[in-house]
C-alpha positions as CSV (number, residue, x, y, z in Angstrom):
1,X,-23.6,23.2,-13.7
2,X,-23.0,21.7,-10.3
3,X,-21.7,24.5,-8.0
4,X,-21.3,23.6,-4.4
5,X,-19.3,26.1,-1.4
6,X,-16.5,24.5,0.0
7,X,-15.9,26.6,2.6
8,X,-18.9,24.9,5.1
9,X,-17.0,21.7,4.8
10,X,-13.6,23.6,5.1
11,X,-14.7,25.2,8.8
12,X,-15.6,21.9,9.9
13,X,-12.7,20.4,8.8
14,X,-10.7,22.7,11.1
15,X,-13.2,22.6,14.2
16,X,-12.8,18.7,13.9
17,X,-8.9,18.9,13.7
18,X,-9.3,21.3,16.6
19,X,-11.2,18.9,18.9
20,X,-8.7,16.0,18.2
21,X,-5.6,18.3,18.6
22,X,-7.6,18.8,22.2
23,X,-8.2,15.3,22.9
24,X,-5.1,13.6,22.0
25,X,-6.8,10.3,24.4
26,X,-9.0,9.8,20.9
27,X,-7.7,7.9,18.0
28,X,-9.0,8.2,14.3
29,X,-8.6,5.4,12.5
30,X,-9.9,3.7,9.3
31,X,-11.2,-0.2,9.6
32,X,-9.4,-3.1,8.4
33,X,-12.5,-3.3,5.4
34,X,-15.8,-2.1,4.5
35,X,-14.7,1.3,4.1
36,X,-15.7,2.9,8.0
37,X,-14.1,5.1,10.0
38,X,-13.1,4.1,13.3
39,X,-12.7,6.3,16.8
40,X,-10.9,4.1,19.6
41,X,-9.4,5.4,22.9
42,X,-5.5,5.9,22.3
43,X,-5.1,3.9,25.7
44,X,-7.2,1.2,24.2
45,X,-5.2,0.9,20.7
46,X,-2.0,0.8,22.8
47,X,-3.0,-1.9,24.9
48,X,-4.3,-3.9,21.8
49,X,-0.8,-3.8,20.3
50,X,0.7,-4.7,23.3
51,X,-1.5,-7.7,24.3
52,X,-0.3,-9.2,20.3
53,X,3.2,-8.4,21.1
54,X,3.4,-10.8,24.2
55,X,3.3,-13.6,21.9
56,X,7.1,-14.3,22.8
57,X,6.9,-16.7,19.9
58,X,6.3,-14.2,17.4
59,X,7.8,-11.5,18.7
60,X,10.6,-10.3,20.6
61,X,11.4,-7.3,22.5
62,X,15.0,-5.2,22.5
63,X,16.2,-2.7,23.7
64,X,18.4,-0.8,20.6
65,X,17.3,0.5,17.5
66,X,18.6,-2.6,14.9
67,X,18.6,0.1,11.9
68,X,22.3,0.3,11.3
69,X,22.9,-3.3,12.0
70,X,20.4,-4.4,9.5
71,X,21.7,-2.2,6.9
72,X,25.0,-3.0,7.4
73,X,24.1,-6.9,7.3
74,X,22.1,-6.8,4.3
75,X,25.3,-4.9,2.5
76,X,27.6,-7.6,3.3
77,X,24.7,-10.4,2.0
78,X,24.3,-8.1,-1.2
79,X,27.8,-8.4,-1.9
80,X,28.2,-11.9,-1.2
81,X,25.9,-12.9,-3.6
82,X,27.9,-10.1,-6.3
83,X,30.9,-11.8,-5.2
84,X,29.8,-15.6,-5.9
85,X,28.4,-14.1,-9.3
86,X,24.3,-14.4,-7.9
87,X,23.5,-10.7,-9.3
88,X,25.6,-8.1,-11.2
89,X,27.3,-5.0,-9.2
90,X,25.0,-2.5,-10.8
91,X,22.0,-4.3,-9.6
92,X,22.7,-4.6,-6.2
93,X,23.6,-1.1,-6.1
94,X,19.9,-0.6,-6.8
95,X,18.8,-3.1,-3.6
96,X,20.5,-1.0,-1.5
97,X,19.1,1.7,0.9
98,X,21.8,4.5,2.1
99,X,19.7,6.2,4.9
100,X,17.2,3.7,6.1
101,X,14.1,4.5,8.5
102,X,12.8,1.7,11.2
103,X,10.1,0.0,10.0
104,X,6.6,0.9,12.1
105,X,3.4,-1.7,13.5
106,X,0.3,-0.5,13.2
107,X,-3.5,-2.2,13.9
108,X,-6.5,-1.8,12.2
109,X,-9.8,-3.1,14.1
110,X,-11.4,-5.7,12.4
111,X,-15.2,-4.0,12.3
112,X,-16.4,-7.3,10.6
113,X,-15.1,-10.0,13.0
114,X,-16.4,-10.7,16.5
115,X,-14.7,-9.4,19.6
116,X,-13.0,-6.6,17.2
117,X,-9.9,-8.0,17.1
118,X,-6.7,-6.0,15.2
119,X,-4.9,-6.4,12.5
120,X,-1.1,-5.5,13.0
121,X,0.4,-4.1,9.9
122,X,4.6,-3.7,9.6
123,X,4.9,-0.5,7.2
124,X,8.2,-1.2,5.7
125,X,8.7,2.1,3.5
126,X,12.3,3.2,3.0
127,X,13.3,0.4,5.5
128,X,16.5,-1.6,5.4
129,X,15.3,-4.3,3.2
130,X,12.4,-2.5,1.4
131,X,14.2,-3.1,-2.1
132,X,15.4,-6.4,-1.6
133,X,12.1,-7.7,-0.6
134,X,10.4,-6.1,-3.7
135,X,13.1,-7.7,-5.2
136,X,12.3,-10.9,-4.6
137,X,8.8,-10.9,-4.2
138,X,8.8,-9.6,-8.4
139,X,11.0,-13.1,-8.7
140,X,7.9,-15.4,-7.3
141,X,5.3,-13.5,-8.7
142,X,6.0,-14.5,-11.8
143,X,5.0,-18.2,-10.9
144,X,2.0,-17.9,-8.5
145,X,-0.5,-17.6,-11.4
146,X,0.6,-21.3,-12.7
147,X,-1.5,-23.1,-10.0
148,X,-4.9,-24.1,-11.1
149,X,-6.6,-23.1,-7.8
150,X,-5.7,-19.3,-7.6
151,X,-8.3,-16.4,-8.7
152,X,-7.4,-12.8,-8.4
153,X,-10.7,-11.5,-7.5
154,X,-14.2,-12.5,-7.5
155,X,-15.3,-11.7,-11.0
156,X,-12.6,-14.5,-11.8
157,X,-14.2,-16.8,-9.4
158,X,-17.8,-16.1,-11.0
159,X,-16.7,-16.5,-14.4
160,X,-15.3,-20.1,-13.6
161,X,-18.2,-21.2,-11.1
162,X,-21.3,-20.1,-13.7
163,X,-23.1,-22.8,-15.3
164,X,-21.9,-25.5,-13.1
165,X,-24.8,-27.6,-11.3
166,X,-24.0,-29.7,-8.3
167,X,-24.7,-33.6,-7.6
168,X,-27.5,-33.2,-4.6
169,X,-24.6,-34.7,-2.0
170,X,-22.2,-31.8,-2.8
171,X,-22.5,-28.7,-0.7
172,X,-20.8,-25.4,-0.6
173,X,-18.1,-24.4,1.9
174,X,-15.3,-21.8,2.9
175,X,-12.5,-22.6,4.8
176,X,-10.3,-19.8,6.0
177,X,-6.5,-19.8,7.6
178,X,-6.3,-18.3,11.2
179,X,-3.3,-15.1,10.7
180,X,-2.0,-16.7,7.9
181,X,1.4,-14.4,7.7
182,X,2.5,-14.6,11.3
183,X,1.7,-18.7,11.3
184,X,4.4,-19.5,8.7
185,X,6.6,-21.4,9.8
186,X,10.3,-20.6,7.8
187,X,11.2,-23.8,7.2
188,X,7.8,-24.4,5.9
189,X,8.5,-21.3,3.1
190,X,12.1,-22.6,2.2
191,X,10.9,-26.0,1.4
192,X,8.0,-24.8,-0.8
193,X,10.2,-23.0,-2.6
194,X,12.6,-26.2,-3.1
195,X,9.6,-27.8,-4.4
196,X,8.5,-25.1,-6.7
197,X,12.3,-23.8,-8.0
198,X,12.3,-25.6,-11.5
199,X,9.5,-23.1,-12.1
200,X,11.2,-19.9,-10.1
201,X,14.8,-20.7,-11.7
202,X,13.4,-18.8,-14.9
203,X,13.1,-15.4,-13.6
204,X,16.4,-15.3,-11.7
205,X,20.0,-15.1,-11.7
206,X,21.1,-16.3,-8.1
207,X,20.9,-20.5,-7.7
208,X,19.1,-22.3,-4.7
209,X,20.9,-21.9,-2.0
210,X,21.9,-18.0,-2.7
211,X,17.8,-17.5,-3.0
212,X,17.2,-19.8,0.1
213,X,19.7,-17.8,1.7
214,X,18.4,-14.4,0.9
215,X,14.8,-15.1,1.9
216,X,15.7,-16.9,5.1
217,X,18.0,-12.9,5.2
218,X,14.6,-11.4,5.1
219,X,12.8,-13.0,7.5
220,X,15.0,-13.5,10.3
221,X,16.0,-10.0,9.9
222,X,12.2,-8.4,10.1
223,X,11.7,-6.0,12.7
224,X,9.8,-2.5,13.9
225,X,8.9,-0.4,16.1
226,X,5.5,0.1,18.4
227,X,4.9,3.1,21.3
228,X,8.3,3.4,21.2
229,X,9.9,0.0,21.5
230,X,11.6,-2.2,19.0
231,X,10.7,-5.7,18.4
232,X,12.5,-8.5,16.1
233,X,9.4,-11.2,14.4
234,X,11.3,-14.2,15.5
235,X,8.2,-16.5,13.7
236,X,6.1,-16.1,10.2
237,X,5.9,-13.0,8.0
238,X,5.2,-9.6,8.6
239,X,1.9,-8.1,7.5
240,X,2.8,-5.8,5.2
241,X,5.7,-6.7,3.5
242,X,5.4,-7.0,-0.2
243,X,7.6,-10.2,0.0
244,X,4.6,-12.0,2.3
245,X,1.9,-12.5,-0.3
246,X,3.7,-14.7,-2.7
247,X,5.7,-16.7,0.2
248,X,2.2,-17.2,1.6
249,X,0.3,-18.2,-1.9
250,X,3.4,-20.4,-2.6
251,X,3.1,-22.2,1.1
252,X,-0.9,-22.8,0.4
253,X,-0.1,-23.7,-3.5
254,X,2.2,-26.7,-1.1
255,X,-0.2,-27.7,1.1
256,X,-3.0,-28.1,-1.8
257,X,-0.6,-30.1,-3.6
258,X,-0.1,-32.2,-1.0
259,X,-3.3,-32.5,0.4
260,X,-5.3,-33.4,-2.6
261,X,-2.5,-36.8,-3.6
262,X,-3.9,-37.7,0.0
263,X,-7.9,-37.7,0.0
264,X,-9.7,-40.5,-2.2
265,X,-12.5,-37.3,-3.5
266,X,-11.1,-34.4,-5.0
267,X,-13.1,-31.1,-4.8
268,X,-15.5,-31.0,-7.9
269,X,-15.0,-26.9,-6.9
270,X,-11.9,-25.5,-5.8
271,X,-10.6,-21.7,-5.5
272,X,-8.2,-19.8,-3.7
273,X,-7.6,-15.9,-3.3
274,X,-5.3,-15.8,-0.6
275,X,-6.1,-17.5,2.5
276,X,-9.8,-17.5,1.6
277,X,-10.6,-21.1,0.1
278,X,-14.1,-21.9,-1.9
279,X,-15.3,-25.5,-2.7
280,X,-17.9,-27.8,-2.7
281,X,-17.5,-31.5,-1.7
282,X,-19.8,-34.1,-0.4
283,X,-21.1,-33.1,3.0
284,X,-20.9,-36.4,4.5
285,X,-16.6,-36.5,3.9
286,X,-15.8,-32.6,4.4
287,X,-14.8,-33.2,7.8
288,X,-11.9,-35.7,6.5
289,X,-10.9,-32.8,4.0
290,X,-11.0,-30.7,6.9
291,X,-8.5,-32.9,9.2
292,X,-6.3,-33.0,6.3
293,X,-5.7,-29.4,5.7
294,X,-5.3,-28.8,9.5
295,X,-3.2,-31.9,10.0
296,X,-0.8,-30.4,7.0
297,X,1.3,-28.0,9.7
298,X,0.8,-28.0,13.4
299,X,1.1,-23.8,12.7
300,X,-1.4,-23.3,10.0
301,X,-4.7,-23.5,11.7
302,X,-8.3,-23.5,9.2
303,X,-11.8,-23.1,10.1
304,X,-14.7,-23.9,8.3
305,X,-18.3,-22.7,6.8
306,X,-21.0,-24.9,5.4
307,X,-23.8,-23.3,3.1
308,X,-26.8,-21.9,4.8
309,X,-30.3,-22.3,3.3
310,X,-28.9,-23.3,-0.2
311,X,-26.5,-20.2,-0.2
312,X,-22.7,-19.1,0.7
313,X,-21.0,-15.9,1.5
314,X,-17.4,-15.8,0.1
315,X,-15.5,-12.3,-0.9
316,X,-18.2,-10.1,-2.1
317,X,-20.9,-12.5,-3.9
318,X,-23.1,-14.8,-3.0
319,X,-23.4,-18.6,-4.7
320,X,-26.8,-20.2,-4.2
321,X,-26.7,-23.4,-4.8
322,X,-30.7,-24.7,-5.4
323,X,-31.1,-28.6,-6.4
324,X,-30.9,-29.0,-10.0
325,X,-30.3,-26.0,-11.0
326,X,-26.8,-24.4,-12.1
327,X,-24.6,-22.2,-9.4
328,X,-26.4,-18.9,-9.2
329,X,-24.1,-15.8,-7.9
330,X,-25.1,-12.3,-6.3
331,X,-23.1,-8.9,-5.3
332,X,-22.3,-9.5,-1.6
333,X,-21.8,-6.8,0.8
334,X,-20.9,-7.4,4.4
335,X,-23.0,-6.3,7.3
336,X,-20.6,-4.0,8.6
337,X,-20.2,-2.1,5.0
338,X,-20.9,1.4,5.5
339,X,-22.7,3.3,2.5
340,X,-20.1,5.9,1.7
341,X,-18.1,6.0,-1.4
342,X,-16.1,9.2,-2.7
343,X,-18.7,11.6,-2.5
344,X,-19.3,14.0,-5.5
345,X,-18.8,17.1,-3.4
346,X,-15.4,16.1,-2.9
347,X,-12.8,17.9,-4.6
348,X,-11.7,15.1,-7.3
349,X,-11.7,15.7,-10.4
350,X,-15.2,14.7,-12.5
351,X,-13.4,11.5,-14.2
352,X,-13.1,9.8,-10.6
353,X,-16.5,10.2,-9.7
354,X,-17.4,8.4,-13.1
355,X,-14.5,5.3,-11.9
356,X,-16.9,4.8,-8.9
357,X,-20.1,5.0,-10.7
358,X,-18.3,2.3,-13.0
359,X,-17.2,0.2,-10.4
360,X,-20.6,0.2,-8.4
361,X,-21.8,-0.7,-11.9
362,X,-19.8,-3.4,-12.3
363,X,-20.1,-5.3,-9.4
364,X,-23.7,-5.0,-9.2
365,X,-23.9,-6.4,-13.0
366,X,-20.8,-9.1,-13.6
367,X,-21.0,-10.2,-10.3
368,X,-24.6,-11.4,-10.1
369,X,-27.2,-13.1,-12.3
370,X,-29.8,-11.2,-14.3
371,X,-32.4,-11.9,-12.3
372,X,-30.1,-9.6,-9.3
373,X,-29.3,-6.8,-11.8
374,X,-32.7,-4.8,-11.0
375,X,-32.4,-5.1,-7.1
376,X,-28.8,-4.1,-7.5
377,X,-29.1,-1.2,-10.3
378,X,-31.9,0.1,-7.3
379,X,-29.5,-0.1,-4.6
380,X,-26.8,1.5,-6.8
381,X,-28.7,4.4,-7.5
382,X,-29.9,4.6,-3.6
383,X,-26.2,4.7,-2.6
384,X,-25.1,7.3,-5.2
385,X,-27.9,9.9,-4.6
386,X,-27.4,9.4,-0.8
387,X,-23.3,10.4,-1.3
388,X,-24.8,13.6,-3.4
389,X,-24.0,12.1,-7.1
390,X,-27.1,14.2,-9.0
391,X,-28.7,11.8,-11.6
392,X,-27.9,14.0,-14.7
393,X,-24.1,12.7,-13.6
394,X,-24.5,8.8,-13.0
395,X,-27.5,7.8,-15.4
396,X,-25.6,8.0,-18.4
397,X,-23.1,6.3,-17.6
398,X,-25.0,3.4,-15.4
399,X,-26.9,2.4,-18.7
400,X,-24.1,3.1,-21.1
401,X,-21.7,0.5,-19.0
402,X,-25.1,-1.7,-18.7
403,X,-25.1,-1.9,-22.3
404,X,-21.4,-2.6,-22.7
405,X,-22.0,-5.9,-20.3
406,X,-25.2,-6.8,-21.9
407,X,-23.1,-6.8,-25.4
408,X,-19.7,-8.0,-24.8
409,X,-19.1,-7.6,-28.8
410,X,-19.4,-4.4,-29.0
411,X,-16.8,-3.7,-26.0
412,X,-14.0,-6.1,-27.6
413,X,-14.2,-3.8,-30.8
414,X,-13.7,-0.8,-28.7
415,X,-11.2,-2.5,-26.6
416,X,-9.4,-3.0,-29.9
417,X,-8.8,0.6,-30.8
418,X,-5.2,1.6,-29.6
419,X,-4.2,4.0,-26.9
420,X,-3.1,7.3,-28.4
421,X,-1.3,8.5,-25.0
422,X,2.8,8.0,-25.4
423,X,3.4,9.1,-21.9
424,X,1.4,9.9,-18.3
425,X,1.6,12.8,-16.0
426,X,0.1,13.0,-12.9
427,X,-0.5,16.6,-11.3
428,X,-2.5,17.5,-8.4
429,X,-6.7,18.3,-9.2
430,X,-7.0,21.8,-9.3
431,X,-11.0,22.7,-10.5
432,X,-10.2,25.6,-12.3
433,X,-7.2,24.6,-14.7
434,X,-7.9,21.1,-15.6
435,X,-9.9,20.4,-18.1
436,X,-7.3,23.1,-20.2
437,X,-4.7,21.6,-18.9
438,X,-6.2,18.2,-20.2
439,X,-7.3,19.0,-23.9
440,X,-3.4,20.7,-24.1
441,X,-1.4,17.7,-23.2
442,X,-3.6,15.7,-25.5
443,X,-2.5,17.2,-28.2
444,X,0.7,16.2,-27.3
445,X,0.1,12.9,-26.5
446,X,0.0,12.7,-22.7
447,X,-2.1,11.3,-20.7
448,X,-3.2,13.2,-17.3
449,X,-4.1,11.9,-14.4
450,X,-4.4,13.8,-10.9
451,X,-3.7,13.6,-7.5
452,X,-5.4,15.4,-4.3
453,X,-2.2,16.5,-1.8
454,X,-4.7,17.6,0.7
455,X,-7.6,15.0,1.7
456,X,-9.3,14.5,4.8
457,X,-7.8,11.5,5.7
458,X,-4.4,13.1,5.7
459,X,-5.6,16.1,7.8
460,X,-7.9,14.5,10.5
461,X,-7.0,10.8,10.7
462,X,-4.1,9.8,13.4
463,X,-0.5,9.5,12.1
464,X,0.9,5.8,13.4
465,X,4.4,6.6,11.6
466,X,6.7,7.6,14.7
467,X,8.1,10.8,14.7
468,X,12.0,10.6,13.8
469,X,14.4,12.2,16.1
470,X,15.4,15.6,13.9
471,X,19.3,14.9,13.2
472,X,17.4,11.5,11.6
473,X,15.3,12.6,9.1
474,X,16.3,12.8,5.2
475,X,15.1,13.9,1.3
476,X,15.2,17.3,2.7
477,X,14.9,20.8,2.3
478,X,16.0,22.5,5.5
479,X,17.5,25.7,6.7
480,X,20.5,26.7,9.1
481,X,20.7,30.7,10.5
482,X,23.8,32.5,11.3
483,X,24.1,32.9,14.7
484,X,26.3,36.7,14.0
485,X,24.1,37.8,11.5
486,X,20.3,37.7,10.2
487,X,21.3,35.6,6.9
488,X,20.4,31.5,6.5
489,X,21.7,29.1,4.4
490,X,19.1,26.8,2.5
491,X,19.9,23.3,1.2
492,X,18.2,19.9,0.3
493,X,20.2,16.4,1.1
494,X,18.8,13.0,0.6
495,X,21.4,12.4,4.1
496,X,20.5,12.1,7.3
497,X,20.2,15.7,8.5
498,X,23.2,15.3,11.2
499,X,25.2,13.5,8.1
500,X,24.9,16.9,5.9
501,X,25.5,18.6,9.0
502,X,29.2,17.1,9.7
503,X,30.4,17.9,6.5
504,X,29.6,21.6,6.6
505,X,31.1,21.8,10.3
506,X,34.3,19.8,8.4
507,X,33.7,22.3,5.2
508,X,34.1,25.4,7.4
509,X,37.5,24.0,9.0
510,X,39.3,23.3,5.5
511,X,39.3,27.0,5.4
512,X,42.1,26.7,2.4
513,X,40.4,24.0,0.8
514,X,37.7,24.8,-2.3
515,X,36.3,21.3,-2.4
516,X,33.2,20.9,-1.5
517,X,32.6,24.5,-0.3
518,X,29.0,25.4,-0.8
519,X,27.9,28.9,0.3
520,X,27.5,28.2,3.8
521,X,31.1,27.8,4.5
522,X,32.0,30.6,2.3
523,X,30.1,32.7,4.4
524,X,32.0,31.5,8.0
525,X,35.6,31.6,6.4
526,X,34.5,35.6,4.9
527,X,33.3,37.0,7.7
528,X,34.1,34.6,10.6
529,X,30.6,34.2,11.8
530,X,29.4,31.0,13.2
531,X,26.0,28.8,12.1
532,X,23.9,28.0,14.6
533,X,23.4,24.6,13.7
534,X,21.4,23.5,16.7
535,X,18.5,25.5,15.3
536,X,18.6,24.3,11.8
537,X,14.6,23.7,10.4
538,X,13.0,21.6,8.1
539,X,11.2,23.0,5.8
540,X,10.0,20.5,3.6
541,X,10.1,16.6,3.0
542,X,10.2,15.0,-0.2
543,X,11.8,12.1,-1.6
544,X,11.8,12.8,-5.3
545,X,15.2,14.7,-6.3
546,X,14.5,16.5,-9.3
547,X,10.9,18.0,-7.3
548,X,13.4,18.6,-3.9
549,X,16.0,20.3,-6.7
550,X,13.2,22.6,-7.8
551,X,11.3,23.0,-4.4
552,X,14.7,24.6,-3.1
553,X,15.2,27.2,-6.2
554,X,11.6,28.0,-4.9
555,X,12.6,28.6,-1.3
556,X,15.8,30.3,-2.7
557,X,13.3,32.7,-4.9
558,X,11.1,33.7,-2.3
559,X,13.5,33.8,0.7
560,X,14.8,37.5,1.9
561,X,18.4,37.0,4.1
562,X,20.0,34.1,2.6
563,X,23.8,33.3,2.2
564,X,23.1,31.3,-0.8
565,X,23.5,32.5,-4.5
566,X,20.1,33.3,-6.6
567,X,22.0,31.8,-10.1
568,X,20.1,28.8,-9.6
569,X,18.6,27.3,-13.2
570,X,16.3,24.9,-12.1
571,X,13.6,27.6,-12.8
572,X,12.9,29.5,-15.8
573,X,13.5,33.0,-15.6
574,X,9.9,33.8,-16.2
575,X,8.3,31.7,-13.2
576,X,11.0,33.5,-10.7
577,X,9.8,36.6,-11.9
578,X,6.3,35.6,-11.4
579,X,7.1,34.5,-7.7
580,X,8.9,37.2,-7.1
581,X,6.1,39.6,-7.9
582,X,3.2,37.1,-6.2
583,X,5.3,37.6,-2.8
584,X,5.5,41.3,-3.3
C-alpha cells in the first residue's frame, strides 16, 4: 500500500496562495507547450498584450461593451436564415445565447521560441456567437479529413513515412506559417470554401451564399476584452475559437491545391497538421517551392528548415534520413520540455496515473524505431521515478503495453470484445469511496470516470477571465436579506442577476396579482417589509440546471432564517435528514 500525508503539500499550497495574494505585481501562468509553469511580472504580461494590440490592422479599439449588439445582430441573422428556409425554428433556437458574457484575450509565453513571444488566446465561452460558431465549425469538419496531405498527429505521420527510402538529392524539410489565424485574410476563407462547397453542401441545410454570409457574420463580428478595454479583430481569426481550425485547414488545403498544379516536382513526401508542414524535395529546387507557397497570399508568410546532420525535428519525433537506408523515426522532446507529468502523489484517482504510464509508453514505443525503444523505455522509467510513480505501479503495465505493440494481433482480438458500459458518469475522485462506488455501478452497467474540482492550477495559477460587474453575472444561486427582518430569500436563475432582480421589484408591486409570486414577494405584501436588494450575494455559480436545482434545495436545507418554503423535492427525504443532522 502506498500511503502518503497530504497535509505537507496542503500547508504549502496555502503559504504559496498567501505570497501571491501579497504580491499581486507576480503573475502565474502556464506555457504555451512543454508542460512548464511560468512566473512573469503582471506589468510585463500587460504590456505584452498591449504591444500585439497596436496592430491597427488586426485590431481595433472601442470604447462600449458590443455584448448586446452582437447578440441582438446575430438574432436577426438567425432568423433570416429561418425565414429564407436555411435552418428549421427549433434549431436556431439552440444557436442562440440568452445572457451572453464578453469574450476575454489572454497570452501564453512561448517558452520554446526565441525572444518569448505570446500567444494571444480569445476565450469565447458562453459568448454571443459561441454556438453558432460550433455550429459551423461541426459543418466543415466533416470535410477536412478528405485531403490527402492532413495527419492528426504524429503517430499518423510515422506510420505513413516508415519504410520509405529517399533518392540521395531529396532532403528533409519543415516549413511553418507565421500566426497562421490572425494572417487570414476573409476573403481568402470565403473563396476556399467556394472551391470546396460540392464537398461541404453534404452536411448542411443553408445554400452558399446563407453559409458565406454566416461565416463572413462570424468574423466581422469577433471581439473581446483585455485590462479592461474592448477590441473588435478587424483582420483573420481569433485564436481560440472552435470555428478557426477548420477555416484555417481549409485555407492551407487551397493553397496546396494550388501550389502543387504550379511546380514541375511534386513533393515525393508531404504532410500537414495544421500549420506545421513535413516534406522532402530535391534540395537544389526547394527554394522555388518555397517562393511559391509565400507568393500564394501576400498575408500568409512561411519559413523554412532544412535537415541537419541527416536528421529533422518536426512535432515530437525525429526522421533521420541516412543514404540508402529507409526513413528512421525517434520520440522527440523539445529543449524547453520540463520533466513533470501528473505526479503519483497527486490526488487522482489510480486509473489516471496508469493513462500517463500508457502514454509515456506509447510514444516512446510507436513513435520510434526499435533500435530507440531501450534508450526511451530508460528515460521513461527516469521520468516516472523522479515524479514519485513506485516501480511495483508502472512495471507492469510498461511491459504489458510493450507486449501489446510488439504483437499487434493479440490487441485487435481484444480490441474486438464489446464494451459492456451502457452509459458514463463522471463524479469527482474521492480516495476513500471509489473503488465501491466503481464495482457498484458496474453492475449496472455504468461506466465511471472522475473529476478533481479542486487542483492546484485552479487554486494558485492567475485568473485572466475578467471579473463581471455583479448585476451581470448568471446560472446562479444567490441570496437577497430583508432589510425589516433577519429572514433571506434564496433563489437560482440562469438571468442576469439585475434581470431576476426586476421582476421581483415588479412581483412585489402586483400586490393582487398571484402570477409569478415566489416567496419573496409573499413575504413584502404579508408583512410590508422591504428586500434589501443592494446587498443581494452570490452564493454559488453553476451552469448545469438540474445540479443549480439541487444545489439550491441544499442551501434551502441547511439555511436557518429564510422566507422560502422547505417542501422542496429535489432531495430525497433521507439526504435532508442526513444534512440536517451533519450541520447540527
Amino acid at each position: 500500500k502506498f500511503d502518503f500525508n497530504y497535509n505537507t503539500i496542503i500547508r504549502d499550497v496555502r503559504l504559496c496562495k498567501i505570497f501571491l495574494k501579497n504580491n499581486p505585481d507576480i503573475m502565474v501562468t502556464r506555457a504555451d507547450k512543454g508542460n512548464a509553469t511560468v512566473l512573469i511580472k503582471t506589468s510585463e504580461y500587460f504590456n505584452r498584450g498591449k504591444a500585439i494590440l497596436e496592430d491597427t490592422l488586426t485590431y481595433k479599439e472601442i470604447n462600449y461593451d458590443p455584448t448586446g449588439y452582437v447578440n441582438s445582430q446575430l438574432s436577426i441573422h438567425i432568423n433570416k436564415l429561418v425565414k429564407y428556409k436555411q435552418i428549421k425554428n427549433e434549431e436556431a433556437k439552440t444557436l442562440k445565447i440568452s445572457n451572453p458574457d464578453p469574450p476575454y484575450l489572454y497570452l501564453l509565453p512561448k517558452i520554446h521560441k526565441p525572444n518569448l513571444p505570446f500567444r494571444p488566446i480569445v476565450a469565447e465561452l458562453n459568448c454571443p456567437i459561441t454556438k453558432f460558431s460550433k455550429y459551423l465549425s461541426n459543418i466543415l469538419k466533416q470535410i477536412i479529413p478528405n485531403s490527402p496531405y492532413y495527419i492528426k498527429n504524429s503517430f499518423e505521420l510515422k506510420e505513413k513515412i516508415s519504410n520509405i527510402s529517399l533518392p540521395n538529392d531529396y532532403k528533409l524539410f519543415s516549413f511553418d506559417v507565421v500566426n497562421l489565424f490572425p494572417s487570414i485574410p476573409i476573403s481568402l476563407i470565403l473563396e476556399s470554401i467556394t472551391n470546396r462547397w460540392t464537398e461541404i453542401k453534404d452536411f448542411t441545410t443553408i445554400n452558399l451564399h446563407w453559409f458565406r454570409q454566416s461565416i463572413n457574420f462570424i468574423l466581422q463580428h469577433t471581439y473581446f476584452i483585455f485590462d479592461d478595454k474592448f477590441y473588435f479583430q478587424q483582420f483573420g481569426c481569433p485564436m481560440g475559437s472552435p470555428l478557426s481550425p477548420p477555416l484555417a485547414e481549409l485555407v492551407l488545403q487551397f493553397l496546396e491545391s494550388n501550389v502543387f498544379q504550379s511546380v514541375p516536382i511534386t513533393p515525393i513526401l508531404y504532410f500537414r497538421y495544421v500549420d506545421d508542414i513535413f516534406l522532402s524535395y530535391p534540395k537544389d529546387n526547394i527554394n522555388d517551392l518555397f517562393n511559391c507557397f509565400n507568393n500564394f497570399n501576400s498575408s500568409l508568410n512561411f519559413t523554412i528548415e532544412e535537415e541537419n546532420n541527416q536528421k529533422l525535428n518536426f512535432l515530437d519525433i525525429t526522421i533521420f534520413n541516412i543514404p540508402n537506408q529507409t526513413l528512421l523515426t525517434n520520440w522527440y522532446r523539445k529543449p524547453t520540455s520540463t520533466s513533470r507529468i501528473l505526479n503519483f502523489l497527486s490526488y487522482q484517482h489510480l486509473s489516471t496515473k496508469s493513462n500517463i504510464v500508457l502514454n509515456l509508453v506509447d510514444r516512446g514505443l510507436k513513435l520510434s524505431h526499435k533500435k530507440f525503444w531501450s534508450s526511451n523505455l530508460s528515460y521513461i522509467n527516469d521520468l516516472l521515478i523522479l515524479n514519485n510513480y513506485p516501480k511495483w505501479f508502472f512495471t507492469p503495465i510498461i511491459e504489458k503495453r510493450k507486449f501489446y505493440i510488439e504483437n499487434p494481433a493479440v490487441t485487435n482480438i481484444t480490441l474486438k470484445t464489446e464494451d459492456p458500459y451502457t452509459n458514463t458518469l463522471s463524479l469527482p475522485y474521492s480516495h476513500s469511496f471509489t473503488a465501491k462506488l466503481k464495482h457498484l455501478f458496474k453492475i449496472h452497467n455504468i461506466r465511471l470516470v472522475f473529476n478533481n474540482e479542486t487542483t492546484i492550477y485552479k487554486i494558485l495559477f492567475s485568473k485572466f477571465k475578467p471579473k463581471k460587474e455583479l448585476p451581470y453575472n448568471s446560472n446562479i444561486i444567490y441570496e437577497i436579506p430583508c432589510k425589516d427582518c433577519e429572514l433571506t430569500y434564496l433563489g437560482n436563475t440562469s438571468q442576469y442577476l439585475k434581470d431576476r432582480i426586476y421582476k421581483h421589484i415588479q412581483n412585489v408591486k402586483t400586490k393582487n396579482s398571484n402570477q409569478g409570486k415566489t416567496e419573496l414577494s409573499r413575504h413584502c405584501n404579508n408583512t410590508n417589509h422591504n428586500m434589501d436588494f443592494d446587498s443581494t450575494k452570490i452564493l454559488l455559480f453553476e451552469n448545469n440546471h438540474n445540479i443549480r436545482h439541487i444545489a439550491e434545495s441544499l442551501f434551502i436545507q441547511i439555511s436557518e432564517k429564510i422566507m422560502n418554503t422547505r417542501s422542496v423535492n429535489a432531495i430525497d427525504d433521507f439526504y435532508i435528514k442526513t444534512i440536517r443532522s451533519i450541520k447540527k
